[in-house]
Every structure is written in structure tokens, then in C-alpha cells.
C-alpha positions in Angstrom: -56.9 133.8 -7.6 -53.6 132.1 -7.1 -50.4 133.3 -7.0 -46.9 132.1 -7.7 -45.0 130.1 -5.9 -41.3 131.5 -6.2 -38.9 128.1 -7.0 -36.8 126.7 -4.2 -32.9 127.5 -4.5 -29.8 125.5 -3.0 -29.8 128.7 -1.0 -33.0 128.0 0.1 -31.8 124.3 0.8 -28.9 125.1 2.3 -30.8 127.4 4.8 -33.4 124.7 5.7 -30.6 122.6 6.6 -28.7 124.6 8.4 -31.5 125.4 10.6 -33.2 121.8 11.0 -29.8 119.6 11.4 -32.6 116.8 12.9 -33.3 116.2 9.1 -30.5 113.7 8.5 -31.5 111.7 12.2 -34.8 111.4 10.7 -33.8 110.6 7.2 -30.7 108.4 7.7 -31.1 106.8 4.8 -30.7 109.7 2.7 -27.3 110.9 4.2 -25.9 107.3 3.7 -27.0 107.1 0.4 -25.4 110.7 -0.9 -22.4 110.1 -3.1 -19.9 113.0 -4.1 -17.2 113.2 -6.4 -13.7 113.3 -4.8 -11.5 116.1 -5.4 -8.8 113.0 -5.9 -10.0 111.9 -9.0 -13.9 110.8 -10.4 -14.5 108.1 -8.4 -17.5 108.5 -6.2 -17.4 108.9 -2.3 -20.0 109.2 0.6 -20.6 112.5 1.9 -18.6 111.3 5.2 -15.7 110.6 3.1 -15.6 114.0 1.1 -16.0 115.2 4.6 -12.7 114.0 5.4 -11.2 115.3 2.7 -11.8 118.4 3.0 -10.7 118.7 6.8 -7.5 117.1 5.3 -7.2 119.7 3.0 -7.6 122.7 5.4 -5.4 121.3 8.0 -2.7 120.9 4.8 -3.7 124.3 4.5 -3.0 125.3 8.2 0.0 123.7 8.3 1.3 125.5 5.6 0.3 128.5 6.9 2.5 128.2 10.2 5.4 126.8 8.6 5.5 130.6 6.8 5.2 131.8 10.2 8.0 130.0 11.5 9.8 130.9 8.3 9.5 134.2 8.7 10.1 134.2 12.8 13.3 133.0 12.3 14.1 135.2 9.6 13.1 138.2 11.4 15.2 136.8 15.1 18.1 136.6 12.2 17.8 140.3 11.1 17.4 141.2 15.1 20.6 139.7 15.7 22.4 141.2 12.8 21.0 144.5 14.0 22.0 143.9 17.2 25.7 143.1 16.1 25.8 145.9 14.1 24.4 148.4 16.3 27.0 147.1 19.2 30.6 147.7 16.8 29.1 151.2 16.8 29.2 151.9 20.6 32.2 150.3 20.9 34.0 153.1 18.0 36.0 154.8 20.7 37.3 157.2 17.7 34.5 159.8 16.1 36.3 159.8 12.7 36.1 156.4 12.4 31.8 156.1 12.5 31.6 156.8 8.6 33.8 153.4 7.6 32.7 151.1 10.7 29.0 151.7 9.8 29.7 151.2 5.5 32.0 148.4 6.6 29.5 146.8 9.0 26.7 147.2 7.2 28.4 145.5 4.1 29.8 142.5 6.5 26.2 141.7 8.6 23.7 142.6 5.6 25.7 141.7 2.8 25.3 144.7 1.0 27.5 144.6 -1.9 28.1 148.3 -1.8 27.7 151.4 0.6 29.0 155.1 1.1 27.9 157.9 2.9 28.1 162.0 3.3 27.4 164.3 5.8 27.7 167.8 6.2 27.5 170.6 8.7 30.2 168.6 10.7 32.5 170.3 13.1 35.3 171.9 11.6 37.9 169.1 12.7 36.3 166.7 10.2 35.5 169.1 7.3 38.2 167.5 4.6 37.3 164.5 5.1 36.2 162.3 2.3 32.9 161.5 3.8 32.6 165.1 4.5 33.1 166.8 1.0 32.0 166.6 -2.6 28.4 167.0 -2.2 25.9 169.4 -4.0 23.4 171.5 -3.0 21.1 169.8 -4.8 21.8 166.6 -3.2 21.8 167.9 0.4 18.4 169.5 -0.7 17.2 166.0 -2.2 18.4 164.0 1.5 15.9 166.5 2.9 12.7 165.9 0.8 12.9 162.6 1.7 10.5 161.3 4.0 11.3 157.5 4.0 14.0 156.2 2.4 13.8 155.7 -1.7 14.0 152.3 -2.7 14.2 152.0 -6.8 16.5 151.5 -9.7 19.5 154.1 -9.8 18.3 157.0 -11.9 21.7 159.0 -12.1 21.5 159.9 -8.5 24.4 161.7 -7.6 24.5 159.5 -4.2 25.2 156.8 -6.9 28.9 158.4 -7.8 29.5 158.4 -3.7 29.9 154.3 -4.6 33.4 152.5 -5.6 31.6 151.4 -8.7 28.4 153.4 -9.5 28.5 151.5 -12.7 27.5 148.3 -11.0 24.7 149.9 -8.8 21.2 148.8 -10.4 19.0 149.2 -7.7 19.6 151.6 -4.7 18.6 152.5 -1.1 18.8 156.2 0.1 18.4 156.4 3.7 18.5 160.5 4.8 20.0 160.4 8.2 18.2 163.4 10.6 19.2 164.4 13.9 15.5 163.2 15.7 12.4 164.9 13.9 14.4 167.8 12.0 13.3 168.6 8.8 16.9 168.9 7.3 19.0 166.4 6.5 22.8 166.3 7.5 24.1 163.3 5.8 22.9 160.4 3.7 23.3 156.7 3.3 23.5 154.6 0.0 23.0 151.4 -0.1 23.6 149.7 -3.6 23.5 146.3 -5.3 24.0 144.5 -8.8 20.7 143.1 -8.4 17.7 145.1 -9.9 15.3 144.2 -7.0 17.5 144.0 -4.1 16.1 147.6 -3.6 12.5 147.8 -5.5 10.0 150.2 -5.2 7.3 147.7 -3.6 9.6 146.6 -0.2 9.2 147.7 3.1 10.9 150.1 4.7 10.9 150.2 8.4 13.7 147.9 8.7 15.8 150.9 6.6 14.3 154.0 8.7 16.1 152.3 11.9 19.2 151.5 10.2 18.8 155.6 9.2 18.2 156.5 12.8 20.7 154.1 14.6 23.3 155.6 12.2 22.1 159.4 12.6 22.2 158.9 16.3 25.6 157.4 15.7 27.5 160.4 13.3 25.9 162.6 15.8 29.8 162.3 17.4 31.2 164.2 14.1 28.6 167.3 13.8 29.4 170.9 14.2 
């Protein structure tokens, strides 16, 4: 009784060829006489042809690909050196009191942040009237502390937002809690603001904010009691 013969696929084909690559030495005439359609238009092209073009394509491809790389090597030796600038003005404040303003200032001037502020609290006594030192809530020292990364989003009526020279303007936020090494309260906070609605969106990274947080916690370590 016979039984039927299951019909050949291209995978089938495809496999065949793969294995046996001797076929087209033996059958010459059949791989000269394939035509394919370019991906150019409808003319008609040999197989060696389409070949080409499709290298050509993935090098264009590959090409593309490292020019985002250089891109975004440069981009990152740019931020490095901005950090670097930044982080060096702070060393060289000789004066404690004067942390809070270089590091809103600086921050401002290298990452052209339209608008910053900060608080701290639980600074030593010599420092407690100052501005950066009063007018914060409970519930906003408690709110610094639950964060575990910093919040990246539209302004929701934080109160960090009325820290700001013009809260009205601040769409999108940063808050950065600032921790003395792995403590799980906060001592101060750091608002970074802008006009722009994604400047500070939910979906960014945020390693690049956790060291500016730790760079200036290590920094306003100076002004705590």
C-alpha cells in the first residue's frame, strides 16, 4: 500500500542547499540564469547582483549603527567633562555656607538647567536660619526619604516645586534626595526644574541624577549637625 509523500517546502529547499553548496558547481547554468527583483525598483537582476545589494545595504546599515555610537561617545565624554567641572568648583568652596548656591548655580551654568533650589535639614546649628535651611514640611522631609531613585515626571504640586524662583514655570521636575551614604533618611533634597514638559519624563534614565545626588550629598556633608 503506498503512502504519501509529504510536499517539498522552500524550507525544505533551503535546507538542501545549505547543506550541498556543490549544487550550483554542478548546475552553473542554473545560478547564472536566476533573475531577482531589485529592491531599487522592478527591473530584474542576477542573483550576484541582488547579492551585492544587500551587502550594500547592511554595511549602510553598519555604518549607521557606529555613527550612533560615536554620537553618543562624544556625548557621554561631554557630560564627563561637565561633571568633572562641576564636581571641581565644589572642592574648591573654601566656605561651608556657600555649598547650597555654588552647586544650584553650577548646576544651572554646566547643565543648563533652567531652574534649581535645594533644602536640607538637621544642619548644625550655625546654619539653621538659613534660606536653604528652613521652610520645609514634615511631609516633605518624609517624601525625600521614600525616595529610592530620584522622580522624574511632570510637577504635581510638589511642595519642592514652591522651593523654585518661579514654580509657575516648572512643568517637568527632577527630585534628587540627597543621603549621607546608604541611610535611609534623607537630609536634604534637590530640584531640578524646566519649562519643557519632557526635559524630566518619567521614561529617562537616572544614573546620571543619583551621582549628581551623591556628589552633592557628599558635598553639604560640610553644613550638617
Amino acid at each position: 500500500m503506498s503512502q504519501d509523500v509529504p510536499p517539498i517546502t522552500e524550507d525544505d529547499i533551503a535546507n538542501y542547499l545549505s547543506a550541498n553548496p556543490e549544487f550550483f558547481e554542478r548546475h552553473a547554468e542554473t545560478l547564472s540564469s536566476i533573475q531577482l527583483y531589485s529592491q531599487h525598483g522592478k527591473r530584474a537582476v542576477s542573483l550576484q547582483e541582488r547579492q551585492a545589494e544587500m551587502l550594500r545595504e547592511k554595511i549602510k546599515s553598519l555604518e549607521g549603527r557606529i555613527m550612533e555610537m560615536v554620537r553618543n561617545g562624544n556625548e557621554n565624554v561631554m557630560i564627563a567633562d561637565k561633571m568633572q567641572r562641576w564636581t571641581r568648583t565644589l572642592l574648591l568652596t573654601q566656605q561651608a555656607i556657600d555649598l547650597p548656591v555654588t552647586v544650584t548655580h553650577e548646576l544651572k551654568s554646566q547643565f543648563l538647567v533652567p531652574q534649581v533650589a535645594i533644602k536640607i535639614w538637621a544642619v548644625n546649628g550655625l546654619f539653621s536660619e538659613e534660606e536653604f535651611a528652613t521652610g520645609v514640611s514634615d511631609d516633605a522631609k518624609a517624601f525625600a526619604s521614600s525616595l529610592q531613585l530620584p522622580y522624574c515626571g511632570v510637577n504635581s504640586n510638589f511642595e519642592a516645586a514652591n522651593w523654585l524662583d518661579q514654580p509657575e514655570l516648572a512643568s517637568s521636575l527632577a527630585l534628587i534626595p540627597l543621603r549621607a551614604g546608604a541611610a535611609l533618611e534623607a537630609f536634604g533634597m534637590l530640584v531640578l526644574a524646566s519649562p519643557d514638559p519632557q526635559r524630566f519624563n518619567a521614561g529617562m534614565g537616572t544614573d546620571f541624577l543619583e551621582r549628581i545626588g551623591e556628589i552633592t550629598s557628599a558635598a553639604l556633608s560640610r553644613l550638617r549637625g
